[in-house]
Short mmCIF file of the C-alpha atoms (twelve columns), coordinates in Angstrom:
data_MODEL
# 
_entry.id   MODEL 
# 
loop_
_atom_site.group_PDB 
_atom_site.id 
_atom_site.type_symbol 
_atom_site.label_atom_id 
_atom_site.label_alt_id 
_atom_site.label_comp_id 
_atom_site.label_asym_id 
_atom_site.label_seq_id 
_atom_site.Cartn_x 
_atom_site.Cartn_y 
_atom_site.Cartn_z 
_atom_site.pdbx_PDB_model_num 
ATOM 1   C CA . UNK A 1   -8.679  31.458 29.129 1 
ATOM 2   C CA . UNK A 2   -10.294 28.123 28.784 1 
ATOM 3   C CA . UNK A 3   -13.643 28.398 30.393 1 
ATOM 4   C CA . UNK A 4   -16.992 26.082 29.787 1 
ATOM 5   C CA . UNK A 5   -19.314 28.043 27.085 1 
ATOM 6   C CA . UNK A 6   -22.549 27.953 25.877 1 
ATOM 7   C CA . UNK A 7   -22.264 29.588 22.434 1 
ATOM 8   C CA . UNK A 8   -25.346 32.321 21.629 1 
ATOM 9   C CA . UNK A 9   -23.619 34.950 19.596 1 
ATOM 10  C CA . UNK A 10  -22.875 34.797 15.682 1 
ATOM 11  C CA . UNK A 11  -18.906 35.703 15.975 1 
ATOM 12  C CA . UNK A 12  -17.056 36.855 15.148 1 
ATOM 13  C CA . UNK A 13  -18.478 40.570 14.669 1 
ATOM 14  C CA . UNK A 14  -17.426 42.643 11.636 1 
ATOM 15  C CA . UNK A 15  -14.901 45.440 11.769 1 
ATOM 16  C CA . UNK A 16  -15.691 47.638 9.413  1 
ATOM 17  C CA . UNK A 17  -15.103 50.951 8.059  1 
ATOM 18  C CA . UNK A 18  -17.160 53.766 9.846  1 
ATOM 19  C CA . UNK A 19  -16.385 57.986 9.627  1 
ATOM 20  C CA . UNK A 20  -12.946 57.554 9.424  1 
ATOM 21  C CA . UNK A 21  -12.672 54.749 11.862 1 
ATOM 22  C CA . UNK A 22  -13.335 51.477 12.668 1 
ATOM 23  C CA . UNK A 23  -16.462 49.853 14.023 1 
ATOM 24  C CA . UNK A 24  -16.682 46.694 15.726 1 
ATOM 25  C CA . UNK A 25  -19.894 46.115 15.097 1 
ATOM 26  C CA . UNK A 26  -21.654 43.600 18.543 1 
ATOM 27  C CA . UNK A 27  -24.792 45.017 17.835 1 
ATOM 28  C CA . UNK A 28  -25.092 42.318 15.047 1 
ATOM 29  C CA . UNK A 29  -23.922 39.744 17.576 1 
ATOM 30  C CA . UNK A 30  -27.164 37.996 16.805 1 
ATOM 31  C CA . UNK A 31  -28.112 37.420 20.041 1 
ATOM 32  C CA . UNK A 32  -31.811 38.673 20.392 1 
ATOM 33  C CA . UNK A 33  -31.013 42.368 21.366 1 
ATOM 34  C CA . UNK A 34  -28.310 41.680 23.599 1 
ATOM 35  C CA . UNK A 35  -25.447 43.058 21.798 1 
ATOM 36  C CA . UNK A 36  -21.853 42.671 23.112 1 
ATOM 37  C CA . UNK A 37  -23.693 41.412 26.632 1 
ATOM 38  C CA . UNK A 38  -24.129 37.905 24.434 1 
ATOM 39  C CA . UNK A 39  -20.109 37.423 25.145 1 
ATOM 40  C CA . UNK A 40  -20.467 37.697 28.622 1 
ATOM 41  C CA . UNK A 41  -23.134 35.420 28.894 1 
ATOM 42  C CA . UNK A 42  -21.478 32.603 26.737 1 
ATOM 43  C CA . UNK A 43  -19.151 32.159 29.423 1 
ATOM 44  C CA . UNK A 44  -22.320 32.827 32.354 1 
ATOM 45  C CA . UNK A 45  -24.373 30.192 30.904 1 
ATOM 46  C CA . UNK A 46  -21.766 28.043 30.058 1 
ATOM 47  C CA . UNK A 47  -20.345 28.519 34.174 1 
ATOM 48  C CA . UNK A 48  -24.491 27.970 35.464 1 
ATOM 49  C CA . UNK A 49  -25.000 24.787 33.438 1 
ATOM 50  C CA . UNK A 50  -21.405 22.708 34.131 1 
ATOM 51  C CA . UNK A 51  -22.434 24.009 37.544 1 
ATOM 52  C CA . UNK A 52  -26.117 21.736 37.353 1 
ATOM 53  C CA . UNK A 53  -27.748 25.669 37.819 1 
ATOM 54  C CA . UNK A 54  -31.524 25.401 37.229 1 
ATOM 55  C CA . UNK A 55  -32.386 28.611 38.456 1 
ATOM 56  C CA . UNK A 56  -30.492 32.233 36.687 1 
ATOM 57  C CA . UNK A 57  -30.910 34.932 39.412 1 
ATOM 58  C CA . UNK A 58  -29.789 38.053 38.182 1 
ATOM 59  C CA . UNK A 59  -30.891 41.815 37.786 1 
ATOM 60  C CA . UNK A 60  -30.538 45.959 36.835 1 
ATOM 61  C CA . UNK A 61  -32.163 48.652 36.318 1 
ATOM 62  C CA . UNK A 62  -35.455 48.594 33.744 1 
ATOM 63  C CA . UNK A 63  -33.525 49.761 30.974 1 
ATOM 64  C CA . UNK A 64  -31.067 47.526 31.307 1 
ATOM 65  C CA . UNK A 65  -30.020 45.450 28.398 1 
ATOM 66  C CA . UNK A 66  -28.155 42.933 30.334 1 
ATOM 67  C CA . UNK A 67  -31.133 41.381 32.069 1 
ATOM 68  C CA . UNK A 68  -32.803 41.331 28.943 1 
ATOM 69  C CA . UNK A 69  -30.240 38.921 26.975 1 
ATOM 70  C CA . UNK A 70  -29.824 36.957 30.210 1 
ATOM 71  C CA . UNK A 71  -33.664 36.096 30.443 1 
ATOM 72  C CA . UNK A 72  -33.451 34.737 26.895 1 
ATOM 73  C CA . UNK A 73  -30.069 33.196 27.629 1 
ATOM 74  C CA . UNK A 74  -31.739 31.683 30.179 1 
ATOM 75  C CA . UNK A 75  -34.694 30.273 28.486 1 
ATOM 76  C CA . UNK A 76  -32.500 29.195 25.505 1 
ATOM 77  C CA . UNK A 77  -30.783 26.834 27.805 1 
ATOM 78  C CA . UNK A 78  -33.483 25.244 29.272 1 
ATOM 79  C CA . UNK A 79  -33.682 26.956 32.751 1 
ATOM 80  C CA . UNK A 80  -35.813 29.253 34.541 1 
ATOM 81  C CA . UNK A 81  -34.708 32.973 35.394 1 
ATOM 82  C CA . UNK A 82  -35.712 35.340 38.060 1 
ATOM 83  C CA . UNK A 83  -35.235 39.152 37.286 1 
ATOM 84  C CA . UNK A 84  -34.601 41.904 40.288 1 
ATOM 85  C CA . UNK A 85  -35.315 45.421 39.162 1 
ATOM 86  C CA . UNK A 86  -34.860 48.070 40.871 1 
ATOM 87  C CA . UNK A 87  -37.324 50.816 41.726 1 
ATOM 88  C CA . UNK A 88  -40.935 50.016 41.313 1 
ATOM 89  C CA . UNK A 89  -43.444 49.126 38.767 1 
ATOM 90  C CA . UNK A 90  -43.049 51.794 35.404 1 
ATOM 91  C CA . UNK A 91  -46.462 52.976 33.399 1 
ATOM 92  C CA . UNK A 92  -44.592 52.398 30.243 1 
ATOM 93  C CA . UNK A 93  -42.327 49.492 30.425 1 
ATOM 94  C CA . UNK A 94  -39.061 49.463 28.083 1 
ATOM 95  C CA . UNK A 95  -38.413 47.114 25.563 1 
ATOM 96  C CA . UNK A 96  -35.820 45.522 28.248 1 
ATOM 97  C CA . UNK A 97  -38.746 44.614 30.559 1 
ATOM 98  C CA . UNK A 98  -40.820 43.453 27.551 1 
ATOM 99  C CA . UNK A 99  -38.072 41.098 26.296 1 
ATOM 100 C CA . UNK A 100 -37.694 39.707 29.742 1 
ATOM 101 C CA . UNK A 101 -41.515 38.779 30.045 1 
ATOM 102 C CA . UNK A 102 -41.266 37.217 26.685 1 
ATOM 103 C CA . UNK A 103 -38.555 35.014 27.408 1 
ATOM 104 C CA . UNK A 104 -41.086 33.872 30.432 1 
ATOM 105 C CA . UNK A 105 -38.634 35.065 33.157 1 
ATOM 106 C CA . UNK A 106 -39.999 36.062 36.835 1 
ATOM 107 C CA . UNK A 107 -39.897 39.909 37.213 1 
ATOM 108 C CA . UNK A 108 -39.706 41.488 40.589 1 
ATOM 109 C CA . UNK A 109 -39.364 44.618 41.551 1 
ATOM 110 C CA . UNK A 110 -37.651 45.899 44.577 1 
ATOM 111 C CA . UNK A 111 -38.375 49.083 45.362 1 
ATOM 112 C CA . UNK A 112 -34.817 49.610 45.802 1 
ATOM 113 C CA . UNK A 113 -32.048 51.540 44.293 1 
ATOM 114 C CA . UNK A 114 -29.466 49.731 41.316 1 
ATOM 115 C CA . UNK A 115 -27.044 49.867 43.823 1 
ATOM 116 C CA . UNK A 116 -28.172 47.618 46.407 1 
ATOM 117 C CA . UNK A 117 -29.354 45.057 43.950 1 
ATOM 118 C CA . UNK A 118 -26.390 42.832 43.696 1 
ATOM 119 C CA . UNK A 119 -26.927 42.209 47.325 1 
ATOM 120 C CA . UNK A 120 -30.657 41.209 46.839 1 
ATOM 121 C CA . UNK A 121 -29.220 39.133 44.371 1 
ATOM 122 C CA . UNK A 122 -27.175 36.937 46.570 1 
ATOM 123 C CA . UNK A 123 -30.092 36.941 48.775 1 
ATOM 124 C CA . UNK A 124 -32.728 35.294 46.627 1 
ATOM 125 C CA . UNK A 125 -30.302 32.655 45.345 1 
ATOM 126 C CA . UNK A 126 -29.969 31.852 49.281 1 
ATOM 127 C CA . UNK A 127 -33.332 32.030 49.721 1 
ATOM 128 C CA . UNK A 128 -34.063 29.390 46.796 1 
ATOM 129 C CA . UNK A 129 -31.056 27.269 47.625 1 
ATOM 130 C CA . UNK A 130 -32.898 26.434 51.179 1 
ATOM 131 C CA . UNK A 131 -35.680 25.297 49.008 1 
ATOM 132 C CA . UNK A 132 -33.460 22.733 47.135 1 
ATOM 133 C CA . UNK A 133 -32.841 24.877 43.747 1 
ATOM 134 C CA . UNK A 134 -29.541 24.900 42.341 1 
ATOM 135 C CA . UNK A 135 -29.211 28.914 41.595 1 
ATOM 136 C CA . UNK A 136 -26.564 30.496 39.439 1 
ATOM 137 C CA . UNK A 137 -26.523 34.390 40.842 1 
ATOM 138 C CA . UNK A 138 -24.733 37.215 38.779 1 
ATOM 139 C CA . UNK A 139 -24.360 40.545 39.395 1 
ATOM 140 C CA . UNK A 140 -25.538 43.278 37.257 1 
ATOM 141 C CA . UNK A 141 -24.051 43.596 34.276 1 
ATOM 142 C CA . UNK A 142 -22.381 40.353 34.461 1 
ATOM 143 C CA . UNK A 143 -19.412 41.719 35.958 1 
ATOM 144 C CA . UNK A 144 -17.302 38.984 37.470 1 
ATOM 145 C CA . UNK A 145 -14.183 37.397 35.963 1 
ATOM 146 C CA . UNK A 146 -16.548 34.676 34.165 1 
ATOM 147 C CA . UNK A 147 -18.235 37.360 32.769 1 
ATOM 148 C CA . UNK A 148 -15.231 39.247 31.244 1 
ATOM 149 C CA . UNK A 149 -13.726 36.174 29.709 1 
ATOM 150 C CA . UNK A 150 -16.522 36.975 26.723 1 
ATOM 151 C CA . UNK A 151 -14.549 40.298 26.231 1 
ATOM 152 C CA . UNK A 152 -10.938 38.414 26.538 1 
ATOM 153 C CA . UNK A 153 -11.860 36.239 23.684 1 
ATOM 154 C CA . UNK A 154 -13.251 39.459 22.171 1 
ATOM 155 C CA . UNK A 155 -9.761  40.666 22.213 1 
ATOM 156 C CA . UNK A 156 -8.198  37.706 20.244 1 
ATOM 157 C CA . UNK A 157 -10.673 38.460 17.907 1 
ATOM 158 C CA . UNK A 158 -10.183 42.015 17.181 1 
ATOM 159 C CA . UNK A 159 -6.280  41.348 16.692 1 
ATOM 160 C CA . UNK A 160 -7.177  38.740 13.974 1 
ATOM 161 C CA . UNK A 161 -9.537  41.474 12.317 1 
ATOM 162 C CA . UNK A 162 -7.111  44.093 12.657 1 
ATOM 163 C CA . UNK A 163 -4.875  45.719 10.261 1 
ATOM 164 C CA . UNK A 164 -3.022  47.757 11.992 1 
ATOM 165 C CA . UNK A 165 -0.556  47.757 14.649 1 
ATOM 166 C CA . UNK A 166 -1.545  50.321 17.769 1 
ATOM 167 C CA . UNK A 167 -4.908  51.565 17.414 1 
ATOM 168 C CA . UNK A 168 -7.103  53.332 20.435 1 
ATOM 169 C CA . UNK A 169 -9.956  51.183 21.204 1 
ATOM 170 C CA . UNK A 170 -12.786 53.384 22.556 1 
ATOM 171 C CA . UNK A 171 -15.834 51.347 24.717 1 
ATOM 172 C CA . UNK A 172 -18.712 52.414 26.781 1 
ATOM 173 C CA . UNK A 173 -18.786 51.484 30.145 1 
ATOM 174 C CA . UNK A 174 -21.386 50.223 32.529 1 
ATOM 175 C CA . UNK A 175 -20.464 47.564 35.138 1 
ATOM 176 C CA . UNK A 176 -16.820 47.273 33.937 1 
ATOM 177 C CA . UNK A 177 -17.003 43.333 32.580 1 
ATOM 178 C CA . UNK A 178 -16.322 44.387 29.151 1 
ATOM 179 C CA . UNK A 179 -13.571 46.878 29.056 1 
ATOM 180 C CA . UNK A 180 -11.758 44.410 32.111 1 
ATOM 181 C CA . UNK A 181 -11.994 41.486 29.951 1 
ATOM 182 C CA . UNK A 182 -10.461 43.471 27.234 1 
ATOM 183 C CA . UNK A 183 -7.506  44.951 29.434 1 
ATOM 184 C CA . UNK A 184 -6.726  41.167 30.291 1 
ATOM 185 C CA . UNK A 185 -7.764  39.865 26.666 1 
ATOM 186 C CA . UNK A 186 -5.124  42.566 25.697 1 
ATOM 187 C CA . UNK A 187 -2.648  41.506 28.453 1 
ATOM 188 C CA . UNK A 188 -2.532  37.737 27.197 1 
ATOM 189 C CA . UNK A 189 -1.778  39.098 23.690 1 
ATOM 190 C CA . UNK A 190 0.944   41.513 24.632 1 
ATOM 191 C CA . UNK A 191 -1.180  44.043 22.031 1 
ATOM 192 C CA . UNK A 192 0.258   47.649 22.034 1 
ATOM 193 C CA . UNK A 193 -3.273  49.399 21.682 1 
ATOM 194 C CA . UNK A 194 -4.426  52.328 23.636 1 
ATOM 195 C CA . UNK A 195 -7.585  51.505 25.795 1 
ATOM 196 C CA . UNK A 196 -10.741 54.242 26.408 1 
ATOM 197 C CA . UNK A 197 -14.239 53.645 28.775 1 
ATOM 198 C CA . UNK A 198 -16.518 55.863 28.586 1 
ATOM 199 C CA . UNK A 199 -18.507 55.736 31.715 1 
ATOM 200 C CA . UNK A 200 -22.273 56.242 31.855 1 
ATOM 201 C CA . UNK A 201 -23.283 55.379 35.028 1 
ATOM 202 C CA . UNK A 202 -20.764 54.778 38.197 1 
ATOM 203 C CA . UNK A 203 -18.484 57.476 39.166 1 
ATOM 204 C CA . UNK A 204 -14.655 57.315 37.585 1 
ATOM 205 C CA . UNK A 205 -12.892 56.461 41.146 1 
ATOM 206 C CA . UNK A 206 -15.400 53.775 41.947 1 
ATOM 207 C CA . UNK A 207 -15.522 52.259 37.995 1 
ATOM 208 C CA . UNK A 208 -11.216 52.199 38.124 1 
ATOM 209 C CA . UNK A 209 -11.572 50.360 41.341 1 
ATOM 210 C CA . UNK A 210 -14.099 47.984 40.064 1 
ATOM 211 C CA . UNK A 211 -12.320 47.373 36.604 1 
ATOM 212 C CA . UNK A 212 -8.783  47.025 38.418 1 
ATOM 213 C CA . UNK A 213 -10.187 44.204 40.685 1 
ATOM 214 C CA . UNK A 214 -12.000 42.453 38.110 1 
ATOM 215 C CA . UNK A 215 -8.528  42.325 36.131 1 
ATOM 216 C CA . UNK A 216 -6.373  41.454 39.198 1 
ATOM 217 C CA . UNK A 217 -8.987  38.404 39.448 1 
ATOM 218 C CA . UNK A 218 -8.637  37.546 35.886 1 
ATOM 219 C CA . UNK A 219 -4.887  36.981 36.723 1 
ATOM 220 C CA . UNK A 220 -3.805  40.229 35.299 1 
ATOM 221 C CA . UNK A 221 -2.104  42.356 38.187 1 
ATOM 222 C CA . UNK A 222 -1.075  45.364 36.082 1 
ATOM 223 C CA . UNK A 223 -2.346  46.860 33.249 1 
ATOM 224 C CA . UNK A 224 -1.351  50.398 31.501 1 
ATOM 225 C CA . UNK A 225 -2.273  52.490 28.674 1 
ATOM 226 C CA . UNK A 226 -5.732  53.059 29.521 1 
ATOM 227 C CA . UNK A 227 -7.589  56.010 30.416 1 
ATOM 228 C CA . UNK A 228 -11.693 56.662 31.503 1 
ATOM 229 C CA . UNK A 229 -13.871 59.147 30.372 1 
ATOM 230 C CA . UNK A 230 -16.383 60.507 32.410 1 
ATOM 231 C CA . UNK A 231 -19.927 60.535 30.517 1 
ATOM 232 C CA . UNK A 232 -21.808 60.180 33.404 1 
ATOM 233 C CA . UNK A 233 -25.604 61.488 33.658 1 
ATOM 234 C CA . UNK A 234 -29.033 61.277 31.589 1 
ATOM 235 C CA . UNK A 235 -28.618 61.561 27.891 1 
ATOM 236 C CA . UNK A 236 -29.952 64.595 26.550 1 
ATOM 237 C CA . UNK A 237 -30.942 66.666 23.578 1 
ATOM 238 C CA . UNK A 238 -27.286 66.335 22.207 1 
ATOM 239 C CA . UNK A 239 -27.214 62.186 22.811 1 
ATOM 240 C CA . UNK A 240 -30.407 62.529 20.738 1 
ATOM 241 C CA . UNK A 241 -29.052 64.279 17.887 1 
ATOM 242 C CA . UNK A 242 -26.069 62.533 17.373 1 
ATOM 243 C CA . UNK A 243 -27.992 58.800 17.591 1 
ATOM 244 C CA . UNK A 244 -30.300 60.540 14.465 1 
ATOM 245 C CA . UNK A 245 -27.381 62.139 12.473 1 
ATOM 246 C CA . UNK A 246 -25.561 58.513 12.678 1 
ATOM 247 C CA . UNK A 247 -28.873 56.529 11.663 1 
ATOM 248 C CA . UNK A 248 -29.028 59.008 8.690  1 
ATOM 249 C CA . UNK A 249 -25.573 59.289 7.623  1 
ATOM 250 C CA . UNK A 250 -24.310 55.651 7.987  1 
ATOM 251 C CA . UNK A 251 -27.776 53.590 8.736  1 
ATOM 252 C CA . UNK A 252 -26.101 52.649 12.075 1 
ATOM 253 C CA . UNK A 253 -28.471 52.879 15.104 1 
ATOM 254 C CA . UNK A 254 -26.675 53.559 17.995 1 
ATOM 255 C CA . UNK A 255 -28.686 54.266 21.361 1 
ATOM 256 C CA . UNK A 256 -28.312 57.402 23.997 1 
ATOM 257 C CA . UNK A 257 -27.097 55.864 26.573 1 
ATOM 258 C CA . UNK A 258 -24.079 54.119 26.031 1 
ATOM 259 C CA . UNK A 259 -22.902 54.279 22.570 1 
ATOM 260 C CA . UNK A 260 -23.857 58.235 21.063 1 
ATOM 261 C CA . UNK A 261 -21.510 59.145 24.423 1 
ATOM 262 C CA . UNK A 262 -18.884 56.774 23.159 1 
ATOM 263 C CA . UNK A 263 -19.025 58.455 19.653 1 
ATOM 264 C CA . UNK A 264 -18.824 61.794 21.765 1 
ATOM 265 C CA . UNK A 265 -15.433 60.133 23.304 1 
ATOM 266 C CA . UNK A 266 -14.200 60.225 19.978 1 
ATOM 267 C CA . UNK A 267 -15.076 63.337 18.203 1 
ATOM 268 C CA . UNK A 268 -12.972 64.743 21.526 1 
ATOM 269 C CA . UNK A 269 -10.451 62.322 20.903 1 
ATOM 270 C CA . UNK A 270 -9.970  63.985 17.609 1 
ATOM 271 C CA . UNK A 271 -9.966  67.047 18.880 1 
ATOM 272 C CA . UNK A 272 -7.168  66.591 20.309 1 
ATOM 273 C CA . UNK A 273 -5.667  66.078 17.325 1 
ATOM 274 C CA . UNK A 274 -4.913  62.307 17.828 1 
ATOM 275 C CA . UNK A 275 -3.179  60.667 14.595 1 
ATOM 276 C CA . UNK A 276 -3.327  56.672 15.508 1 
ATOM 277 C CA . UNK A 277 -5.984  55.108 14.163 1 
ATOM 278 C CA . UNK A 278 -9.243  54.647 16.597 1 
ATOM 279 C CA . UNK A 279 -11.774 51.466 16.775 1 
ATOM 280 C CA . UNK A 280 -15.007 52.731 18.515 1 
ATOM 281 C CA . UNK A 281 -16.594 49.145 19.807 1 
ATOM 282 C CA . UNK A 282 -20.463 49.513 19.402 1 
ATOM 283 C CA . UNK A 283 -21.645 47.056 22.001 1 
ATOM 284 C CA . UNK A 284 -25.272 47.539 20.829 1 
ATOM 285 C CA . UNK A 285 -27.815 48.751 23.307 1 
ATOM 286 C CA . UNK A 286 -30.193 48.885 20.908 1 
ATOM 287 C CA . UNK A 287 -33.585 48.619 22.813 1 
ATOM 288 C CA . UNK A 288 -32.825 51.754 24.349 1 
ATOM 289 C CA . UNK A 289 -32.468 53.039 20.921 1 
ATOM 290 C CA . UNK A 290 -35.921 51.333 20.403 1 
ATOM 291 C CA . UNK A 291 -37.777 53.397 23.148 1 
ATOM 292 C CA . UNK A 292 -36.002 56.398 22.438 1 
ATOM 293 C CA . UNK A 293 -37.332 56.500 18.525 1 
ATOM 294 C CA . UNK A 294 -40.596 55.447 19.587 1 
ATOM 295 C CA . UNK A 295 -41.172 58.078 22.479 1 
ATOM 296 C CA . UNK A 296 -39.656 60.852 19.875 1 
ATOM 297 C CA . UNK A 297 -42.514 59.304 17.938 1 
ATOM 298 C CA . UNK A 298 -45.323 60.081 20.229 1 
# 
């Protein structure tokens, strides 16, 4: 899995303790806001700059974190960035968009749906590569084999932190890069833990597909013992609740969107009546959090 890489993060994350589990705790990767997206983009930035990029073309939704740690990725290493977002100009703008315009990145919106925007993204990096840039395009989410290596080398880590043998590691799931780079991280280590995603936002058949080839790319051709969850749709009341009983309880701010569903993962998990012991990865997400406290606060 050696790969160039432009370190950002403070790693490794602590494991610690958390409602009678463990917590792997990326939101205090260190990164700006960026979370557990700061190990994908270790291996991004480090890919764009042996590559002589001077351009990062890349881009989501509004409330997407990704874009926001690649912007300041971006700026940290001395190149420009161009952001795609989909949909069109918002009366209040997230803490996302805001993070992006403060790491000086160009923000354009599309008009189009998420979907389509990885396409858009290839586009523009053709577009400026007839003008003599040197563009380094990713996809949203960072979710190419580059991108997962940050979540292989997340798996070496968690074995060293570990203290026991087969645990269930529960992760939310976006554009697949994370939990792929962990079935492969987990594949190189020959580690007998139990893998759940909890997907927010692309529907299970589509996700599998997408995680399956981004692990078949990573050199990994089979890969068992791992299930999906199905958490798609807005977060609601009950996302809200749960994000405010965990700030309270534990001082741990989780946000609605990916990591109060992944909690819900495991209180069902439980439910179950499932003995082995469970590490719930918290992969940050914490300027949705942001928004969400301060709109509650209006």
């Amino acid at each position: 899995m050696s790969a160039p890489r432009r370190r950002l993060a403070l790693l490794p994350t602590p494991l610690q303790p958390f409602a009678g589990m463990y917590l792997k705790r990326d939101d205090l990767a260190g990164f700006g806001l960026a979370g557990a997206k700061a190990r994908a983009l270790e291996f991004l930035l480090g890919d764009a700059l042996a590559r002589g990029a001077d351009v990062l073309v890349t881009g989501g939704s509004p409330g997407s974190n990704f874009i926001a740690g690649a912007a300041l990725a971006a700026s940290v290493c001395g190149m420009e960035c161009e952001v795609l977002v989909s949909g069109t100009v918002q009366k209040q703008v997230p803490v996302t968009l805001q993070l992006v315009t403060c790491s000086e990145a160009k923000v354009s919106y599309t008009g189009a749906d998420r979907a389509e925007l990885d396409k858009l993204i290839e586009e523009r990096a053709e577009q400026l590569r007839d003008r003599g840039r040197t563009p380094y395009a990713i996809p949203r989410g960072g979710a190419t084999p580059v991108g997962a290596l940050g979540f292989a080398h997340a798996a070496q880590e968690l074995a060293a932190q570990l203290d026991v043998d087969e645990p269930i590691v529960v992760l939310p799931v976006g554009s697949g890069a994370s939990i792929a780079g962990l079935l492969a991280g987990r594949a190189a280590l020959d580690a007998r833990w139990r893998v759940y995603g909890v997907s927010v936002s692309r529907p299970l058949p589509r996700i599998r597909s997408e995680i399956l080839d981004l692990v078949a790319r990573m050199g990994h051709e089979a890969v068992t013992d791992w299930e999906l969850i199905d958490a798609t749709g807005q977060a609601g009341d009950r996302d809200a609740h749960i994000m405010l009983a965990a700030l309270r309880a534990d001082g741990v701010l989780f946000d609605a969107k990916y990591g109060t569903k992944a909690l819900a993962a495991v209180a069902a998990l439980r439910a179950r009546h499932e003995q082995a012991p469970i590490v719930l990865w918290h992969t940050g997400g914490l300027p949705g959090a942001l928004d969400l406290l301060a709109g509650a606060a209006t």
